[in-house]
N, C-alpha and C positions, 0 to 999 in steps of 0.2 A: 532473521529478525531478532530473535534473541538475544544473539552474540552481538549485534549492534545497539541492542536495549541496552545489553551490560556494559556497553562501552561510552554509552552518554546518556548514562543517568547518574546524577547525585550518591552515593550511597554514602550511610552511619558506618562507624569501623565496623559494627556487627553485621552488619548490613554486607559491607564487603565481606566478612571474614566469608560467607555465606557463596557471594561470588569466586572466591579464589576455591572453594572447595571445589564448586563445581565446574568452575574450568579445569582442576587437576583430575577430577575424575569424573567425566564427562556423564558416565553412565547411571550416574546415583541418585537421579533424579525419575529414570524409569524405574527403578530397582526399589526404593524405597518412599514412603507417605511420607507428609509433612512430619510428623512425629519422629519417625525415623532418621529425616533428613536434619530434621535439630540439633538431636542428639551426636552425629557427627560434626555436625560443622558448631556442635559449642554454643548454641542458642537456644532459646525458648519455641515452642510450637507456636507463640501468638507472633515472634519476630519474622518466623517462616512464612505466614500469613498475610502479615503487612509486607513485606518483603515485597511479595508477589502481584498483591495488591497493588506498590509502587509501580510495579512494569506496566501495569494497565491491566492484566488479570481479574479474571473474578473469584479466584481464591485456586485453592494449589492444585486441585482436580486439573481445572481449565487450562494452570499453567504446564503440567506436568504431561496433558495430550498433547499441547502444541510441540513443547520442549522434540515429545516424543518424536511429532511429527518429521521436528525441523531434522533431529541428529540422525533419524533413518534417511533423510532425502539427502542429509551433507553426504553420508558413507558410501549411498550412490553413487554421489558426485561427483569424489574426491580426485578420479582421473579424469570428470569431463572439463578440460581446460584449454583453452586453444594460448601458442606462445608463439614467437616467431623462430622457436626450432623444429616447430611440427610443419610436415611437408604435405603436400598439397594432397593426397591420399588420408594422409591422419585430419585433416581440416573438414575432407566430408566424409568423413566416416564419424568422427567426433559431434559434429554441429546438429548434425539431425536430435541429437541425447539429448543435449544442451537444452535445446530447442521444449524437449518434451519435458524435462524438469523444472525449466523456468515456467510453462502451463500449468505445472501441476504445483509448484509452490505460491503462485499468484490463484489457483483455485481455491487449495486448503487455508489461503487468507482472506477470500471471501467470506461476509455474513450475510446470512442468506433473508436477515429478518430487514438489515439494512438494503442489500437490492432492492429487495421490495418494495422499502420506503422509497427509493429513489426513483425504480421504474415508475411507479402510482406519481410521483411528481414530475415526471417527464410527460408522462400521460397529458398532466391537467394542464399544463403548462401551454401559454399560447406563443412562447420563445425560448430558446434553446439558445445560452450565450455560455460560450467554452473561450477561456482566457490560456495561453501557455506562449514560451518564448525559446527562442534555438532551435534543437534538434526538436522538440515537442510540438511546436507548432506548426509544422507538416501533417503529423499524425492528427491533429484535431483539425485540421483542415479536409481530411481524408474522412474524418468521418461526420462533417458539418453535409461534405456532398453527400455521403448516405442517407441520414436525416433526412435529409432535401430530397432524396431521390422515392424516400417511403413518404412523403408529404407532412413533413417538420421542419418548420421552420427553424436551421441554424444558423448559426456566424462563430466565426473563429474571430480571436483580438489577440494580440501580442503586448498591449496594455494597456491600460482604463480610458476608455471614453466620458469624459464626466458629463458633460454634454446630455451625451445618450442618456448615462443613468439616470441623469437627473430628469430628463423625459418619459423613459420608461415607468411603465404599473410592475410595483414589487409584485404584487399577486398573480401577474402573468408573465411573469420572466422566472427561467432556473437558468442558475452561472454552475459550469465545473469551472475550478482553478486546477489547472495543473504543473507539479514539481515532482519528479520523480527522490527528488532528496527531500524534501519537505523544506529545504534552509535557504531559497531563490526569495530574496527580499521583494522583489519586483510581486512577483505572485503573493506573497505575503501582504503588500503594502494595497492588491488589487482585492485579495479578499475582505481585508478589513475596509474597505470604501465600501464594496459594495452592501459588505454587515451591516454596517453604520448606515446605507439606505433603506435597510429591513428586506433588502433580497433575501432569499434562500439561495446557499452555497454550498459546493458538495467539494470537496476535495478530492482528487484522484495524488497519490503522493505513497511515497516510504514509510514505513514506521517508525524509522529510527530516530526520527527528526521531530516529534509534533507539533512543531512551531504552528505551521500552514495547517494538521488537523484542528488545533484546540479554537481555529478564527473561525471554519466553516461549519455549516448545521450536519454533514455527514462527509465519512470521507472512505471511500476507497484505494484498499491497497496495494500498490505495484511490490514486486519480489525485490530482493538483495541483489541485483544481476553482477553486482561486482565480485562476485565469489566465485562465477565462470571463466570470465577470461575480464581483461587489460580493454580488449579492443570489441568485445560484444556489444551492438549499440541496446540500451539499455529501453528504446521502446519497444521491445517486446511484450514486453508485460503490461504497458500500458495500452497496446494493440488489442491484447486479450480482453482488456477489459474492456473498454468502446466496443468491441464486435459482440461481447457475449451483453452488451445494454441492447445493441443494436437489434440485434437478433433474435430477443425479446420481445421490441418493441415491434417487429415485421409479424413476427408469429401473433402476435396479440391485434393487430390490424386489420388480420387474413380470417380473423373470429367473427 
């Protein structure tokens, strides 16, 4: 997530000088405070602050556990890669890893104050409308029959009904939009409609992208899956996420 922050955000020269330090020395940002970190990379402790600030951070603590997080899960990683010179032996002894590191970096991007917000709105909610298109919109079809199956009303759309929206009650409808890049205009152009109705929108999406988070009222985060393999289909992480809403909302059912 990081490494894609750095690579499509804006930065001042100081600002980069900040990033080039820390892509040359990858480790210096566990190793050392903002204070510390200034003073190497040539800058002020308030520019480290805003700095961070800019990524979305809530100041250098926040940024400096995630950082941690991400650079122990890459070093992990760093051989779980599938290519088309690995032989059919290396493919399942490999994917199983894969598998459990993509889990656990779409966990530790979880917020657990925003689940909440979301399941409590799925709760009150008298319709459940999930927009996505391509490979995505199988996956939220898979889980509209869930829904349906614990007694929620879903629907899956692959693009705007205006029709519909414009019939439906904002106060009894929640929309996921989903993009695993955040940069699908289509899904972009579906959440701003239904904003502009005064639906509530929840994003399911990348970070690297905010496009699609900064339109809906919450978003959830899928992993970097490109950092595994070429040909990894990249709904995994969005899988995790629908089943661990789902699985919430059964277990809270069953009370």
């Amino acid at each position: 997530m990081i490494k894609d922050l750095f690579n499509s955000t804006q930065f001042t020269p100081l600002e980069q000088q900040i990033v080039d330090y820390i892509t040359e020395h990858p480790e210096c940002v566990i190793k050392y405070n903002a204070k510390e970190l200034a003073s190497l990379c040539f800058v002020s402790s308030p520019t480290i602050i805003r700095f961070v600030k800019k990524l979305g951070f809530k100041g250098y603590n926040d940024f400096q556990v995630t950082y941690t997080q991400e650079y122990t899960l890459n070093k992990r990683t760093q051989n779980l890669t599938i290519s088309q010179n690995h032989l059919i032996d290396d493919v399942v002894e490999i994917l199983p890893s894969i598998y459990e590191q993509i889990y656990l970096e779409t966990k530790q991007m979880m917020n657990k104050e925003t689940l909440v917000r979301v399941i409590n709105y799925m709760l009150s909610a008298k319709q459940l409308d999930f927009y996505a298109n391509d490979n995505n919109f199988s996956e939220i079809q898979s889980a509209c029959l869930k829904l349906n199956t614990l007694g929620f009303r879903a629907q899956a759309f692959n693009t705007i009904n205006q029709t519909y929206v414009d019939n439906s009650n904002p106060n009894d409808t929640l929309s996921f939009v989903v993009s695993h890049t955040g940069r699908n205009a289509t899904m972009s152009d579906v959440a701003y409609f239904l904003r502009k109705k005064r639906h509530r929108v929840i994003a399911i999406t990348g970070k690297s992208a905010p496009t699609l988070e900064i339109i809906c009222n919450e978003s959830l985060h899928t992993a970097s899956l490109d950092d595994y393999s070429e040909i990894m289909p990249y709904s995994i992480s969005m899988r995790y996420i629908l089943d661990t809403l789902i699985l919430i909302l059964a277990s809270k059912r069953k009370r």
